[in-house]
C-alpha positions as CSV (number, residue, x, y, z in Angstrom):
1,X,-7.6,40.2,55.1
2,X,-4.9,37.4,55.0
3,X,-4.6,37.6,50.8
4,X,-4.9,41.9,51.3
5,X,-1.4,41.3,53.6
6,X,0.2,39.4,51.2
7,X,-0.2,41.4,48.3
8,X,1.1,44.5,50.1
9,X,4.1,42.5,51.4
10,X,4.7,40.9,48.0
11,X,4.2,44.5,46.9
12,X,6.8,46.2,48.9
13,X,9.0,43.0,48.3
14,X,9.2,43.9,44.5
15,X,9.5,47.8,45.0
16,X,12.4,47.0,47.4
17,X,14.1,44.5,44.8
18,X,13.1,46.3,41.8
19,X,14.1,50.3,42.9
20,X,17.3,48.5,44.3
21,X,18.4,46.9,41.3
22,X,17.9,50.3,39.2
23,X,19.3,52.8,41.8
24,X,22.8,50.7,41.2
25,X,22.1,51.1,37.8
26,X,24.1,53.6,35.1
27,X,26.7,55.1,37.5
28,X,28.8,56.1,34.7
29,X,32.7,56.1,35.1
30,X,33.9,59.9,35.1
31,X,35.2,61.9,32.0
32,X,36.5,64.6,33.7
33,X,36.9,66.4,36.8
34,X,37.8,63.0,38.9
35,X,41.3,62.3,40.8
36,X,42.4,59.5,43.2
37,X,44.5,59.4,45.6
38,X,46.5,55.8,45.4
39,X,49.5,54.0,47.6
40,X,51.9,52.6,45.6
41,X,53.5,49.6,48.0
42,X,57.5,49.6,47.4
43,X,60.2,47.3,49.1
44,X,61.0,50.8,50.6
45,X,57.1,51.3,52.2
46,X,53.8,52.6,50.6
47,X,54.5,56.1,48.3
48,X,51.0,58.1,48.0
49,X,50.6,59.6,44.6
50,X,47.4,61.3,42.8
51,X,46.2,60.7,39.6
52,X,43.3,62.5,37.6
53,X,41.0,63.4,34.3
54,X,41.1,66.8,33.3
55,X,40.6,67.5,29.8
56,X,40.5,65.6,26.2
57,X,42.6,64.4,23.7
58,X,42.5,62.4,20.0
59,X,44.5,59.4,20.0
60,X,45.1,57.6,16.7
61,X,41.8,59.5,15.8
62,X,39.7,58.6,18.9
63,X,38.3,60.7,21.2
64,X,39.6,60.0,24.8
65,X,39.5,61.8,28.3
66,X,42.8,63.0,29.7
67,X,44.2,60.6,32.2
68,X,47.7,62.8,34.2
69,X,49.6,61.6,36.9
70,X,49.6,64.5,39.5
71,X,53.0,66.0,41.1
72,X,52.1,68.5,44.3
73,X,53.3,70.1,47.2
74,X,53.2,69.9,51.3
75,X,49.9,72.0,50.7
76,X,48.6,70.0,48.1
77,X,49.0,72.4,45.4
78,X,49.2,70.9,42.1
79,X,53.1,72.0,40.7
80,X,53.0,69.9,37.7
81,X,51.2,67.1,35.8
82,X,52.0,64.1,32.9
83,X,49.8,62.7,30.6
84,X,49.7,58.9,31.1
85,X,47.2,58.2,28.4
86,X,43.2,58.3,27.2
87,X,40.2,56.9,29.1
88,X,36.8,56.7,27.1
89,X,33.6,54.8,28.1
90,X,31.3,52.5,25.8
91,X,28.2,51.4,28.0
92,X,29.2,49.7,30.9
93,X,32.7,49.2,29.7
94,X,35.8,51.3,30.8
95,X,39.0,51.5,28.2
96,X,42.4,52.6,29.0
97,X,45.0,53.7,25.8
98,X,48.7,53.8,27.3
99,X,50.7,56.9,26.0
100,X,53.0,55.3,23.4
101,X,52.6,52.5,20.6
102,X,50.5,50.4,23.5
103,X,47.4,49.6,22.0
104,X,44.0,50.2,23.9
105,X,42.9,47.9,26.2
106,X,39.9,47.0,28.6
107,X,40.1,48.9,32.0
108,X,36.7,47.6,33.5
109,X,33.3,45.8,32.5
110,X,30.6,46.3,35.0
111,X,28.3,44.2,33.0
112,X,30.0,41.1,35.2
113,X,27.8,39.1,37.1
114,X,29.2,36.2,39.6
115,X,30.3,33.9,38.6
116,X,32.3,35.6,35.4
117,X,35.7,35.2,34.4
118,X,37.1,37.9,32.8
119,X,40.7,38.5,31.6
120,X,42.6,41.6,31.8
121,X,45.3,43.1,30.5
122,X,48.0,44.5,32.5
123,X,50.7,47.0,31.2
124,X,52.7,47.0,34.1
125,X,53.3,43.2,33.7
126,X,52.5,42.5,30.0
127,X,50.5,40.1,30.3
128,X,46.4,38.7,30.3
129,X,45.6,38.2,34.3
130,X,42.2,36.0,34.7
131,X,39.9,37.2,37.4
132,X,37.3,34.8,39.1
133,X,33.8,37.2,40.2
134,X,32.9,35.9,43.5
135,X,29.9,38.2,44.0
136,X,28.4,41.5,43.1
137,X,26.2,43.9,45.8
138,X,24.6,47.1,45.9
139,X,26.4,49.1,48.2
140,X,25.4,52.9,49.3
141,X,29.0,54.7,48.6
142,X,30.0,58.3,47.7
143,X,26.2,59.9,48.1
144,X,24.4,56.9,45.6
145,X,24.1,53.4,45.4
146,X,26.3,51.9,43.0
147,X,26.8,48.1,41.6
148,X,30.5,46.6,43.6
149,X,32.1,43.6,41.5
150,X,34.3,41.4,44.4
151,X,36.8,39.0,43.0
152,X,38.3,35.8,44.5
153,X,41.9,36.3,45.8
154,X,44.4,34.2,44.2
155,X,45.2,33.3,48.3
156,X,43.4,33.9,50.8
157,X,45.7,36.2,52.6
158,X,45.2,38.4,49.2
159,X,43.5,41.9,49.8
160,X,40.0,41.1,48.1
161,X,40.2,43.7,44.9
162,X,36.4,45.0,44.2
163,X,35.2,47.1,41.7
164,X,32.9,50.2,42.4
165,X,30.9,51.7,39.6
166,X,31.6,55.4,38.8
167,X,35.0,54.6,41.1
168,X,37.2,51.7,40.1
169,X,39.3,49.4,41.6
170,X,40.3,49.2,45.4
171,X,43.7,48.4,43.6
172,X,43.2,51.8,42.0
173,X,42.1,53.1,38.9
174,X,44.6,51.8,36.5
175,X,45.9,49.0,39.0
176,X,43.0,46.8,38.7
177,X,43.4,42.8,38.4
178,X,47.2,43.2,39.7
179,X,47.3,41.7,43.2
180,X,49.5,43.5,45.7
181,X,52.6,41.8,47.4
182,X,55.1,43.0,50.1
183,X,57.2,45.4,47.5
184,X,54.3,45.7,44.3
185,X,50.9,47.0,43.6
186,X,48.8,49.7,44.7
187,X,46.0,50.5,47.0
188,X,43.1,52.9,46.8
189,X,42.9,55.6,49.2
190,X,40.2,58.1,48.3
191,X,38.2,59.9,45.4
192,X,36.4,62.6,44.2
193,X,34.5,63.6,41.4
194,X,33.3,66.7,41.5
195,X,30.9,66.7,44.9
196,X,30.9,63.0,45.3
197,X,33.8,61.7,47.5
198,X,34.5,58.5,48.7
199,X,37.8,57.5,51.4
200,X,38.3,53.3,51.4
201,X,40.1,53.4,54.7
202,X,37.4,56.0,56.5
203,X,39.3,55.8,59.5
204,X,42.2,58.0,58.0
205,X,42.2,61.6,56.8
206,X,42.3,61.3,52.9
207,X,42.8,64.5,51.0
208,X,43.3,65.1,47.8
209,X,44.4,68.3,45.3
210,X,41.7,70.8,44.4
211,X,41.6,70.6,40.7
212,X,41.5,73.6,38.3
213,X,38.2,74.9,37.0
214,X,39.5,73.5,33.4
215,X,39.1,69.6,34.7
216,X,35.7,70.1,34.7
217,X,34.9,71.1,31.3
218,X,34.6,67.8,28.4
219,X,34.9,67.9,24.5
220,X,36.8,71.5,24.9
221,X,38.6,72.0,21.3
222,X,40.6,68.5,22.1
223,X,44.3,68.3,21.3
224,X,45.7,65.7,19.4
225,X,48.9,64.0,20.9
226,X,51.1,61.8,18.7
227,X,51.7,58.3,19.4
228,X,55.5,58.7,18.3
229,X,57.1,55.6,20.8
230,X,59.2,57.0,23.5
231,X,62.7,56.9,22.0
232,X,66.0,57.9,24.2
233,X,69.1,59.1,22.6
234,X,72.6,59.8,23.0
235,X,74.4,62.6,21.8
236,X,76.7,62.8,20.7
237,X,77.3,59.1,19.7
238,X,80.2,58.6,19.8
239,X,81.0,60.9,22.4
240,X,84.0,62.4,24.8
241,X,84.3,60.2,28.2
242,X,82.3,63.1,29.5
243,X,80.2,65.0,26.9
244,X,77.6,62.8,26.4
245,X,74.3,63.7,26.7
246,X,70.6,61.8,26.9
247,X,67.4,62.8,25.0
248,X,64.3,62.0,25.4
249,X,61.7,62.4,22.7
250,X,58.6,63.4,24.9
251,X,58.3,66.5,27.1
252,X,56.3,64.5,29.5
253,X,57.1,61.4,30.5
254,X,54.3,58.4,30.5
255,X,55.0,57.5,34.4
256,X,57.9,58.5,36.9
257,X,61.2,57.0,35.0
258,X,65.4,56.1,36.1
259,X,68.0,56.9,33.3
260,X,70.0,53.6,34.4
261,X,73.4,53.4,32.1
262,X,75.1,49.7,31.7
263,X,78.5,48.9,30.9
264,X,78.7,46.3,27.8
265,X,79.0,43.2,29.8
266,X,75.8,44.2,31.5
267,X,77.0,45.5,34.6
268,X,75.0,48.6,35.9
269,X,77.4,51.9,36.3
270,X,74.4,54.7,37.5
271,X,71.1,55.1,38.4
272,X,69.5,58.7,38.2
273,X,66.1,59.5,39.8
274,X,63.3,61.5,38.1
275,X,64.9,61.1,35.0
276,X,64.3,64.2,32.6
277,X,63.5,65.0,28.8
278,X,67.3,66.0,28.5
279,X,70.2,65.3,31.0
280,X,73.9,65.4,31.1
281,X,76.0,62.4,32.1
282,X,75.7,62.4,36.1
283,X,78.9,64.0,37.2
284,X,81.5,61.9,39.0
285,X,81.0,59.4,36.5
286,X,83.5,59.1,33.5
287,X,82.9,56.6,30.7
288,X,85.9,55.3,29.7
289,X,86.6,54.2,25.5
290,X,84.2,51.4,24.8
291,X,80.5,50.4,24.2
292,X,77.5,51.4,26.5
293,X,73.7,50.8,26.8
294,X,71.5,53.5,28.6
295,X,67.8,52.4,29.5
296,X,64.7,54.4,30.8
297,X,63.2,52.0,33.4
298,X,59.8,52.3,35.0
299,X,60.4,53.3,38.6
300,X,57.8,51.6,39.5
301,X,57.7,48.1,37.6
302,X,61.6,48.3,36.5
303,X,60.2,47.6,32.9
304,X,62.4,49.1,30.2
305,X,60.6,52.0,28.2
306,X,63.2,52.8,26.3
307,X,67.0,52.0,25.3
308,X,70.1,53.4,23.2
309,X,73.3,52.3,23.1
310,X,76.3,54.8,22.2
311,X,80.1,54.5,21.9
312,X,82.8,56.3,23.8
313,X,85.6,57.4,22.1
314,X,89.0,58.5,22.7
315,X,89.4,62.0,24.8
């Protein structure tokens, strides 16, 4: 009786370890029909913003899911959209191709184990970030069980960052490995893909944009988007003290941008918000004769995108 207890406990022992391990198995990232809502932290406070796949693409020949950055209104309609770049999945591993002349790089592996080091690149900083894995669990989140990669904080007053299969990272999909301070990074809010949903802060009402029927559809007659770099321009150049005018080369911008203009010398003479494919010297200001530098910064990260520099003439 004694050996017929242990083999049905050693029994259910295995089936309990061994249906576990494959349940948090093959939750495959999403190619479509997904969207996060994220906070972006700013010295000004947090800024929510929504990001999704909908559609495909072909970049530099590759086939790639649709990665846009959401704009939407006080009901959550979606007004407009920008592409931000591809997403494609290989096994286990998650890639991320920038909009623009940034090559592709590795967005996730979920083949980590603890104990891993793995290095990742971020865009937003340019530059390889090396992540210790402190542990990996099976946790029951947005209807299945699916495999959650913790890291070690950098400090211990850090926000743990963990990755969850199918999801991403609680930095957010495309801020993962970045660590959050006071007035930089991003936190994860909440998720969907098609029925599954998932809120990291379940105490708060997370809602996100009802995508259109078209998100949901892959490999749909993909449209090829060219890699030309994001180029600004002044025209003309040289110009009147008040006729110039700024160009950019791409309908829709990678990420939310400022069209900053600098004197010679360096010294900063406007910032303008949203900045726009084409815009017209902010009025009020008037250039006079002499040498200028306009950049397109990142809102976001301050990195320059793009620069030109033009000449002012005589009126």
């Amino acid at each position: 009786m004694k050996n017929i207890k242990r083999t049905i406990f050693s029994s259910i022992v295995f089936l309990f370890v061994w249906t576990g391990d494959t349940l948090a198995q093959n939750v495959p990232f999403p190619e479509s029909n997904a969207v996060w809502k994220v906070s972006q932290t700013t010295i000004a406070g947090p800024i929510p913003f929504f990001v999704a796949l909908c559609g495909d693409t072909v970049l530099g020949g590759n086939h790639y899911s649709q990665f846009v950055g959401l704009q939407v209104d006080s009901q959550l309609n979606i007004t407009d959209s920008g592409f931000a770049g591809g997403l494609r999945n290989d096994g286990n591993a998650v890639y991320f191709k920038p909009f623009g002349s940034e090559p592709e790089y590795l967005l996730y592996d979920f083949n980590l184990q603890a104990g891993n080091v793995i290095s990742l690149y971020s865009s937003a900083l340019g530059e390889y970030i090396d992540r210790h894995v402190d542990s990996v669990k099976t946790q029951d989140l947005a209807g299945q069980p699916r495999k959650v990669i913790y890291f070690a904080p950098s400090e211990n007053w850090m926000p743990a960052e963990r990755w969850i299969e199918g999801i991403g990272s609680s930095y957010g999909p495309l801020g993962r490995g970045v660590e959050p301070f006071p007035d930089f990074g991003d936190q994860l809010l909440c998720f969907q893909h098609g029925t599954a949903y998932h809120n990291e802060y379940p105490i708060e009402d997370c809602r996100l944009p009802e995508l259109p029927a078209e998100c949901a559809l892959t490999n749909a007659a993909p449209e090829s988007i060219a890699l030309e770099p994001l180029k600004i321009t002044a025209q003309p150049n040289p110009s009147g003290p008040v006729s110039v005018r700024f160009v950019i080369n791409q309908q829709q911008l990678p990420e939310q941008c400022n069209l900053k203009i600098y004197a010679a010398n360096g010294k900063l003479l406007t910032s303008v918000a949203y900045a726009q494919p084409e815009m017209a010297l902010p009025s009020g200001l008037v250039l006079h004769q002499g040498f200028y530098i306009a950049t397109l910064e990142s809102e976001g990260t301050e990195r320059v995108l793009a620069h030109c520099t033009f000449v002012v003439g005589e009126p």
